[in-house]
LUMLUMDREN-2810 file (N, C-alpha, C; in Angstrom, 1 decimal):
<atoms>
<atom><aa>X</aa><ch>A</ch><at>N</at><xx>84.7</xx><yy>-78.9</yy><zz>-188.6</zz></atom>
<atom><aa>X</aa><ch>A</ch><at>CA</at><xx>84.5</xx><yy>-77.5</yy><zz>-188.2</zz></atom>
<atom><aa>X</aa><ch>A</ch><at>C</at><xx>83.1</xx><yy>-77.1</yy><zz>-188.6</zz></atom>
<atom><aa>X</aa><ch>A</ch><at>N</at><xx>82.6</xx><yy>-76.5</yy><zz>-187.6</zz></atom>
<atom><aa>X</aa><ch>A</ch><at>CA</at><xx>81.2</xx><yy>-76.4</yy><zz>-188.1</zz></atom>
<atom><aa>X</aa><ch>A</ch><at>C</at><xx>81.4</xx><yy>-74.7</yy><zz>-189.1</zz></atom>
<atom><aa>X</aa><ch>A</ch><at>N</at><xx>79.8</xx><yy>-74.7</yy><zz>-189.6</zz></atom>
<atom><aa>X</aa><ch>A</ch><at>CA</at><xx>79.9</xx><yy>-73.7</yy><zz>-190.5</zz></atom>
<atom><aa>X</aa><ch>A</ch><at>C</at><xx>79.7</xx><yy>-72.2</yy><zz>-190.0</zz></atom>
<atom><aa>X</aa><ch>A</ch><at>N</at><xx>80.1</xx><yy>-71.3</yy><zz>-190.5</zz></atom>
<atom><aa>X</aa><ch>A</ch><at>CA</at><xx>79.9</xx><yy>-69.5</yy><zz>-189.7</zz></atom>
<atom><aa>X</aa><ch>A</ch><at>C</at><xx>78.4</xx><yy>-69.5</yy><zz>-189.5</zz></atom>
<atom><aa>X</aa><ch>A</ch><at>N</at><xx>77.8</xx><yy>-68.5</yy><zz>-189.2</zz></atom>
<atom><aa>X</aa><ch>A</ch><at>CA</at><xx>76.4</xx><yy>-68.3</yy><zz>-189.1</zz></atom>
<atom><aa>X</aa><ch>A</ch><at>C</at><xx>76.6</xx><yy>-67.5</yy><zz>-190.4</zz></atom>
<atom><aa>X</aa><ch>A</ch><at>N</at><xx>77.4</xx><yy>-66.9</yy><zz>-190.9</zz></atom>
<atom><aa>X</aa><ch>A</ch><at>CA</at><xx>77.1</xx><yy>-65.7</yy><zz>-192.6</zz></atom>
<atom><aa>X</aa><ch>A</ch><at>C</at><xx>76.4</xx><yy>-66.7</yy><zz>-193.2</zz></atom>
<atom><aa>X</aa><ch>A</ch><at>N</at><xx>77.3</xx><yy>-67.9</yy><zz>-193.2</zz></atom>
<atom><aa>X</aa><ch>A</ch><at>CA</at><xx>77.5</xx><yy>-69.1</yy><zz>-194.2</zz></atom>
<atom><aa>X</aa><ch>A</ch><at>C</at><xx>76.1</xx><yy>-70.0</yy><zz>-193.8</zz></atom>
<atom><aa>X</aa><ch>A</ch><at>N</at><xx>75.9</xx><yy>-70.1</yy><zz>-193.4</zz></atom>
<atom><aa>X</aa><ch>A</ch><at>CA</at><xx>74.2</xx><yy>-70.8</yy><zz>-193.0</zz></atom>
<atom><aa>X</aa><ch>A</ch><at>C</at><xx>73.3</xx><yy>-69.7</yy><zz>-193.4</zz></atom>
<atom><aa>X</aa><ch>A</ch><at>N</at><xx>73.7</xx><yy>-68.6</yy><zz>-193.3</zz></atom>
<atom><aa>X</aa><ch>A</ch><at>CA</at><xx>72.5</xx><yy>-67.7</yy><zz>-193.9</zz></atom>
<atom><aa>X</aa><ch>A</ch><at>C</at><xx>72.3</xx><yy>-67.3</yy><zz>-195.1</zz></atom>
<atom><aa>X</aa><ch>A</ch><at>N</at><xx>73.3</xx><yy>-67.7</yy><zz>-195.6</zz></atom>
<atom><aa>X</aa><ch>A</ch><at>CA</at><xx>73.6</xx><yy>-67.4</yy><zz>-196.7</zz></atom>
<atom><aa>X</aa><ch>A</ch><at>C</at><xx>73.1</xx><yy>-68.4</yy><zz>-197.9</zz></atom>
<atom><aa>X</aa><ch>A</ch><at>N</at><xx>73.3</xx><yy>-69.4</yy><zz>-197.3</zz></atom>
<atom><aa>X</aa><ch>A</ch><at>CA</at><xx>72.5</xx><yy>-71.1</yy><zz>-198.0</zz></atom>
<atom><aa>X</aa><ch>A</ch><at>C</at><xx>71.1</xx><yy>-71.2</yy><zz>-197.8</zz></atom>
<atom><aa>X</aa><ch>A</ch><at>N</at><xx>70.2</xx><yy>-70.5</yy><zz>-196.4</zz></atom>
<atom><aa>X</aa><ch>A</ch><at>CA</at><xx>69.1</xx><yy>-70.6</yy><zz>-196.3</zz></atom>
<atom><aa>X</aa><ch>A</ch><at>C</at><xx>68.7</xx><yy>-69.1</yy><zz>-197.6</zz></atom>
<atom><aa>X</aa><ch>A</ch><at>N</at><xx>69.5</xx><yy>-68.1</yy><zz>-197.3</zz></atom>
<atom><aa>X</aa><ch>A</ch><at>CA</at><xx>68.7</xx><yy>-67.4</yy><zz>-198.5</zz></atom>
<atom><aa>X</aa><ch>A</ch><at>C</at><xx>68.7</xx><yy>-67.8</yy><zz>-200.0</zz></atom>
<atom><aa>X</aa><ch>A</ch><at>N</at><xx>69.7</xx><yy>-68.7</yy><zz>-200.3</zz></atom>
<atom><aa>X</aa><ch>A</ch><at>CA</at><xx>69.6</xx><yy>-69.2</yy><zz>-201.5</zz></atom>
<atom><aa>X</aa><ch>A</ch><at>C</at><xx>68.5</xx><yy>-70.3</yy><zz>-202.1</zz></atom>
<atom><aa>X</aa><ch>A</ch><at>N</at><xx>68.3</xx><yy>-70.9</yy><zz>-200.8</zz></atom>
<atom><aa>X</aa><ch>A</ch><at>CA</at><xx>66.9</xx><yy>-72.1</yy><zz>-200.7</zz></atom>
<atom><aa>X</aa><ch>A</ch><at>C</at><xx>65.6</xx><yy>-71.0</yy><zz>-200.6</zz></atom>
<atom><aa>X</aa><ch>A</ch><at>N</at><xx>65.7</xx><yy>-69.9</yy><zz>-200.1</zz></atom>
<atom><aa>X</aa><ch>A</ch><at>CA</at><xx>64.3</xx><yy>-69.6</yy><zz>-200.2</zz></atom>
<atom><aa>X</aa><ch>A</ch><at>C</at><xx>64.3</xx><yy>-68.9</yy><zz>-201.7</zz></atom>
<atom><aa>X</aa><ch>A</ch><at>N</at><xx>64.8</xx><yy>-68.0</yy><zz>-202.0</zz></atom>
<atom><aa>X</aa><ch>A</ch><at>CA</at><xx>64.8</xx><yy>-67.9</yy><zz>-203.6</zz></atom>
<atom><aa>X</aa><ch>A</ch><at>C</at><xx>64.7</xx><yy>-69.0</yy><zz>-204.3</zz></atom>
<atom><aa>X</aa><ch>A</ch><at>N</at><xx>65.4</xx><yy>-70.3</yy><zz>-204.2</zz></atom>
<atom><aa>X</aa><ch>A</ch><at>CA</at><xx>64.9</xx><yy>-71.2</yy><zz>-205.1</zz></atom>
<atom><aa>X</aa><ch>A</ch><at>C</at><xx>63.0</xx><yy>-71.6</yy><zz>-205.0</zz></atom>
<atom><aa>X</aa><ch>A</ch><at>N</at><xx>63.0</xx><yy>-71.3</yy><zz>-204.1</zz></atom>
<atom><aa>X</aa><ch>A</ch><at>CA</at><xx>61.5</xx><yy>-72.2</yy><zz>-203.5</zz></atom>
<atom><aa>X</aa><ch>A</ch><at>C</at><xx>60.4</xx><yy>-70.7</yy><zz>-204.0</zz></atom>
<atom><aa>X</aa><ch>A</ch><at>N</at><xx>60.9</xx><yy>-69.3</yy><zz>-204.3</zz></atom>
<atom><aa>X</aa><ch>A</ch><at>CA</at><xx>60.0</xx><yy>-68.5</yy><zz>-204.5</zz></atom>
<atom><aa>X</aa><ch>A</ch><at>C</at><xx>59.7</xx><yy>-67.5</yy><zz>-203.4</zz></atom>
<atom><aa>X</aa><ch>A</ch><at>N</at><xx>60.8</xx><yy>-67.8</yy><zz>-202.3</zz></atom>
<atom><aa>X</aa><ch>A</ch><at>CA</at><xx>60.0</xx><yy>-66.5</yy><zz>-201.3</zz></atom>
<atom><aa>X</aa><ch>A</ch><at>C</at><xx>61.6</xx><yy>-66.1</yy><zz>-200.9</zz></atom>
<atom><aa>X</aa><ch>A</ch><at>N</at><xx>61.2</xx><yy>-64.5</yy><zz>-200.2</zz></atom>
<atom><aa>X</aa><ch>A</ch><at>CA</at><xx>62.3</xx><yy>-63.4</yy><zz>-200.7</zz></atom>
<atom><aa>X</aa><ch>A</ch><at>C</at><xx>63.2</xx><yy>-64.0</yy><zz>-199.8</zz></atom>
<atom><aa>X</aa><ch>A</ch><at>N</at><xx>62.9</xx><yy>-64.1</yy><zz>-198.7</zz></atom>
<atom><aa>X</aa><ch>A</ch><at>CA</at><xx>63.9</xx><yy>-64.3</yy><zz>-197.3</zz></atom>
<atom><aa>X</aa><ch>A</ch><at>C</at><xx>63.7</xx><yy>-63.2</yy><zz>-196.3</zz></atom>
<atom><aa>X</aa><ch>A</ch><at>N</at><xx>63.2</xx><yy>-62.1</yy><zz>-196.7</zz></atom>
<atom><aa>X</aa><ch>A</ch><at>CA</at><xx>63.2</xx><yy>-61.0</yy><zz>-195.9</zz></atom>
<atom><aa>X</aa><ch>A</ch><at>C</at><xx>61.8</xx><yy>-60.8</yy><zz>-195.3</zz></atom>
<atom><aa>X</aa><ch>A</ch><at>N</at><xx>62.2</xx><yy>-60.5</yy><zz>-194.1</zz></atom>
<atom><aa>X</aa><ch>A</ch><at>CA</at><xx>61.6</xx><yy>-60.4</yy><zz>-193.0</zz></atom>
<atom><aa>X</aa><ch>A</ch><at>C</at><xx>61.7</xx><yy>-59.1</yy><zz>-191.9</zz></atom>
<atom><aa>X</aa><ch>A</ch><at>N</at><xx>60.8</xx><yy>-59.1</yy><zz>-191.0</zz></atom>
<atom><aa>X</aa><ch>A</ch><at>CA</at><xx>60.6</xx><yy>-57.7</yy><zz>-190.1</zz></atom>
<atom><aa>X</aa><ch>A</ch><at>C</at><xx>60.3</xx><yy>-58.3</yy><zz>-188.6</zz></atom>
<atom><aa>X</aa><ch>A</ch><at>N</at><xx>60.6</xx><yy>-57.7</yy><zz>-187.9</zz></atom>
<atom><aa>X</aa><ch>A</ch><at>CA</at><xx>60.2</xx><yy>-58.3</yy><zz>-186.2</zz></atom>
<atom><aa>X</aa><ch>A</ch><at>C</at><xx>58.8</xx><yy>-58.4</yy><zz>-186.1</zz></atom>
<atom><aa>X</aa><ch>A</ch><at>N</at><xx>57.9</xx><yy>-57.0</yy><zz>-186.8</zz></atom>
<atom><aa>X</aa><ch>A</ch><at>CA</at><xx>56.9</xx><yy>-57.2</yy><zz>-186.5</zz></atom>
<atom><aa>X</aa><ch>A</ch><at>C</at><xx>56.0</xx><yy>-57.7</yy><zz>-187.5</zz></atom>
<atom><aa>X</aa><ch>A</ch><at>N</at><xx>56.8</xx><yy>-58.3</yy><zz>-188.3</zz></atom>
<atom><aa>X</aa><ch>A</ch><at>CA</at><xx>55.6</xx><yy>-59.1</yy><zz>-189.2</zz></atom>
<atom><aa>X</aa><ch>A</ch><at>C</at><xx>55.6</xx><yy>-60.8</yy><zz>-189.1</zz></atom>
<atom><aa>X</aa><ch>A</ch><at>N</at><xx>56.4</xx><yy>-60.8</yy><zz>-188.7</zz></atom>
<atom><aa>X</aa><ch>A</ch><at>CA</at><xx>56.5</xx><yy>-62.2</yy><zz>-188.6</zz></atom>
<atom><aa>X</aa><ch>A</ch><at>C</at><xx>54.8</xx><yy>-63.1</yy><zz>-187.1</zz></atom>
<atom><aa>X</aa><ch>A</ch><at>N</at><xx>54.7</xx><yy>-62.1</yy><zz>-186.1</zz></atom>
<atom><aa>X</aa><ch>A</ch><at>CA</at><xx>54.0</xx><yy>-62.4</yy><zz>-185.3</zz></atom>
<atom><aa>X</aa><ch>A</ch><at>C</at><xx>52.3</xx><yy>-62.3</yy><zz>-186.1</zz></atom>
<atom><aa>X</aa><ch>A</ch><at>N</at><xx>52.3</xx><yy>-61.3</yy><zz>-186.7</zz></atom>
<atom><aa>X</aa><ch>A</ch><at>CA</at><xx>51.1</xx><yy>-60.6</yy><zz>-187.4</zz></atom>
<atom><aa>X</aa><ch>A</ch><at>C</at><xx>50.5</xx><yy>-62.0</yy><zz>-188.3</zz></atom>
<atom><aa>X</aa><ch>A</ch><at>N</at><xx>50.7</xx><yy>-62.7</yy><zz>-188.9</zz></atom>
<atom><aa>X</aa><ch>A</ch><at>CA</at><xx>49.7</xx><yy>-63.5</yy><zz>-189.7</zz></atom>
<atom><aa>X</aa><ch>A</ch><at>C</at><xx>49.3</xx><yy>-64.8</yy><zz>-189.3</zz></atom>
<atom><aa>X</aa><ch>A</ch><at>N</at><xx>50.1</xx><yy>-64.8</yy><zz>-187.6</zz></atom>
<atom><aa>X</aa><ch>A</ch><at>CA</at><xx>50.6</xx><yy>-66.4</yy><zz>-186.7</zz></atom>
<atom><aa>X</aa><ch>A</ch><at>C</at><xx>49.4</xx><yy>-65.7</yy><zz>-185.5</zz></atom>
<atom><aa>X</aa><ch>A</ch><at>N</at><xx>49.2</xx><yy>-64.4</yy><zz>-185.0</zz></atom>
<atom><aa>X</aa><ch>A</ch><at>CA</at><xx>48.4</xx><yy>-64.3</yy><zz>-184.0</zz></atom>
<atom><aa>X</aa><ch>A</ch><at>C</at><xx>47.3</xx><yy>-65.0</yy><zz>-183.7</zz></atom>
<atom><aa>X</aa><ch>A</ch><at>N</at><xx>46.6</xx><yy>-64.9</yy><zz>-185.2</zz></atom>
<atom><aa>X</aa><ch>A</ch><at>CA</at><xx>45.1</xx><yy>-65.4</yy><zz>-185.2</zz></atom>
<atom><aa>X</aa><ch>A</ch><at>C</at><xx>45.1</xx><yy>-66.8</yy><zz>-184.8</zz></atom>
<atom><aa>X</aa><ch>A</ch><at>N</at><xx>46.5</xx><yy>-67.5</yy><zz>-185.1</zz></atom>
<atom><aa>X</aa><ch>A</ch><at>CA</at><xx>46.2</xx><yy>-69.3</yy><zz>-184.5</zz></atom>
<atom><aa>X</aa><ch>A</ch><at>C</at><xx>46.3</xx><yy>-69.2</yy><zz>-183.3</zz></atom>
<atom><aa>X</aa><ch>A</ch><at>N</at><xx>47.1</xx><yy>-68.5</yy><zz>-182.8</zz></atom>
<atom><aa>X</aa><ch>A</ch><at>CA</at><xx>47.4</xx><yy>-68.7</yy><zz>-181.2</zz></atom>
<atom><aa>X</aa><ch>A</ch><at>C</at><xx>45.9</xx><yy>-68.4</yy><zz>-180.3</zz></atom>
<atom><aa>X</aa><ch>A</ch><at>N</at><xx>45.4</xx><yy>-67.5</yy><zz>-181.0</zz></atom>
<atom><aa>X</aa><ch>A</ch><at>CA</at><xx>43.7</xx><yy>-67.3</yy><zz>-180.3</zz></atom>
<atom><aa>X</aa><ch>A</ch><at>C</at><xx>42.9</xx><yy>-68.2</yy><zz>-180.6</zz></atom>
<atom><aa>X</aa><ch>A</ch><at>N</at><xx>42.6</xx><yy>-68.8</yy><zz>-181.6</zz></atom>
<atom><aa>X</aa><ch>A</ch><at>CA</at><xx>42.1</xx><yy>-70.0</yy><zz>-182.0</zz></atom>
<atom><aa>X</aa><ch>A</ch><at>C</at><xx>42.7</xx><yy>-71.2</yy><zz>-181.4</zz></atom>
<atom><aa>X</aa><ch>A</ch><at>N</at><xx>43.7</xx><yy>-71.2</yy><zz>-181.2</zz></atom>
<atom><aa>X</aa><ch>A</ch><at>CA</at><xx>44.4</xx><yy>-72.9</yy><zz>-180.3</zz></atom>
<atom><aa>X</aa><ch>A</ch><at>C</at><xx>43.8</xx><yy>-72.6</yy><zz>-178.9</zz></atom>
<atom><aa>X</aa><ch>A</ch><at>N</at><xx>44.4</xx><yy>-70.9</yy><zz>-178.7</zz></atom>
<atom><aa>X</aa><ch>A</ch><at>CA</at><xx>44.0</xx><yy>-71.1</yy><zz>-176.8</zz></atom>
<atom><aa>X</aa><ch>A</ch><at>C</at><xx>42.3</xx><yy>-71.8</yy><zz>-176.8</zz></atom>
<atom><aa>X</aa><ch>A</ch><at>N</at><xx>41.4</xx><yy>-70.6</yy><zz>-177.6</zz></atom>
<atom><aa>X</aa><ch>A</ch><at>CA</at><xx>39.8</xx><yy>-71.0</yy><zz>-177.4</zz></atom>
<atom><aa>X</aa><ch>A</ch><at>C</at><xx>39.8</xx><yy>-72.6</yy><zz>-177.3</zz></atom>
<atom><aa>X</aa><ch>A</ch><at>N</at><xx>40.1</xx><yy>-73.0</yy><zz>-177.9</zz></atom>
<atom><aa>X</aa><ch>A</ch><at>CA</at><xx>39.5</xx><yy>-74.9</yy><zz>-178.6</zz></atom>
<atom><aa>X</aa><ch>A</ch><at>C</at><xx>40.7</xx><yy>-75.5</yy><zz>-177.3</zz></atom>
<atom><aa>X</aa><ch>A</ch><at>N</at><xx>41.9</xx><yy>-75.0</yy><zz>-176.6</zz></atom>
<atom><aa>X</aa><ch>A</ch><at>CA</at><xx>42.3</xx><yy>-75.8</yy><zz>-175.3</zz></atom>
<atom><aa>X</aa><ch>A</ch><at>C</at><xx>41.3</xx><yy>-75.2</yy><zz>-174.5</zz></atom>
<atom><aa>X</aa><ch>A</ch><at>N</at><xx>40.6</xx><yy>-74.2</yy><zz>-174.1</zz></atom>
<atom><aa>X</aa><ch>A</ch><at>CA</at><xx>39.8</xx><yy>-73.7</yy><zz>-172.7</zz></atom>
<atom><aa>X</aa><ch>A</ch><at>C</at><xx>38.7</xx><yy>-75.0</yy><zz>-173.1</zz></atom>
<atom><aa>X</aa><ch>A</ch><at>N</at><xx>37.8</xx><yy>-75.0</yy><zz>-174.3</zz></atom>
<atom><aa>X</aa><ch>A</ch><at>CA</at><xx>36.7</xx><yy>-75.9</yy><zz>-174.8</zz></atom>
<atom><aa>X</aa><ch>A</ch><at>C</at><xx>37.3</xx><yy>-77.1</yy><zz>-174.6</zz></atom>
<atom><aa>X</aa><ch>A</ch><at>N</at><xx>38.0</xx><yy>-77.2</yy><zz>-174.5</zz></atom>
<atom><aa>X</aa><ch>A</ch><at>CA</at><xx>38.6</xx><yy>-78.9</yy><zz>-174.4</zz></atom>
<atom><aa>X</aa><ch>A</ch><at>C</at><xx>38.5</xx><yy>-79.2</yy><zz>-172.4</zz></atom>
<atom><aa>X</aa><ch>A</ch><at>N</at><xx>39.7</xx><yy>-77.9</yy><zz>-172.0</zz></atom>
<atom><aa>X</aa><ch>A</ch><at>CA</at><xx>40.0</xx><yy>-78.1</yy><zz>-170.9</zz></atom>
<atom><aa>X</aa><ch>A</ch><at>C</at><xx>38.1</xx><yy>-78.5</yy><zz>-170.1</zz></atom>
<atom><aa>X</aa><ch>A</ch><at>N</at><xx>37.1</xx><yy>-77.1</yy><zz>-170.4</zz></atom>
<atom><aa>X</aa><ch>A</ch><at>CA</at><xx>35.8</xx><yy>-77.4</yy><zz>-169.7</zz></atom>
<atom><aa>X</aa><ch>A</ch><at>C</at><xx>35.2</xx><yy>-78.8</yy><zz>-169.9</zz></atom>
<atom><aa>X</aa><ch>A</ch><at>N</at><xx>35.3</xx><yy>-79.0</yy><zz>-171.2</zz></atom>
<atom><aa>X</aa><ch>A</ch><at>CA</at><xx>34.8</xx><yy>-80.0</yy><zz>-171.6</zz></atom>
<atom><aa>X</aa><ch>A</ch><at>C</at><xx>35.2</xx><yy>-81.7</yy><zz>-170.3</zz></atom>
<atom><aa>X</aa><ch>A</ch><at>N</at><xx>36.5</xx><yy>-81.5</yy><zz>-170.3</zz></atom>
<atom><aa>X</aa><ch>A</ch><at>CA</at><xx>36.9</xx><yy>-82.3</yy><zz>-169.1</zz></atom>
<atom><aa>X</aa><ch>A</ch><at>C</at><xx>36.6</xx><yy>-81.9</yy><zz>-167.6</zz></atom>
<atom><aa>X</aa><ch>A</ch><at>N</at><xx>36.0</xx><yy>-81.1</yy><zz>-167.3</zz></atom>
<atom><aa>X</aa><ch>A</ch><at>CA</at><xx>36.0</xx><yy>-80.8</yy><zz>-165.9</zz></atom>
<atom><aa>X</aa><ch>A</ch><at>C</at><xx>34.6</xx><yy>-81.3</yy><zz>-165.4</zz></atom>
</atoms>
């Protein structure tokens, strides 16, 4: 039988307390400190992509 979703969440928040981080999270924070790579990957694929043309 597989396990509830409470019950998975509940094991991941006890692993992130062990490891030092809270577990909690917001919709809009999660995008916020990941943005700046996705601008940075696109630039360096366009530089790649010219680079091949």
């Amino acid at each position: 039988m597989p396990a509830s979703p409470d019950r998975v969440l509940h094991m991941l928040h006890q692993v992130l307390k062990r490891v030092g981080l809270s577990g909690d999270f917001s919709a809009w924070f999660t995008p916020e400190p990941c943005a700046h790579v996705t601008t940075v990957s696109q630039r360096q694929a366009a530089k790649a992509t010219w680079r091949l043309l």
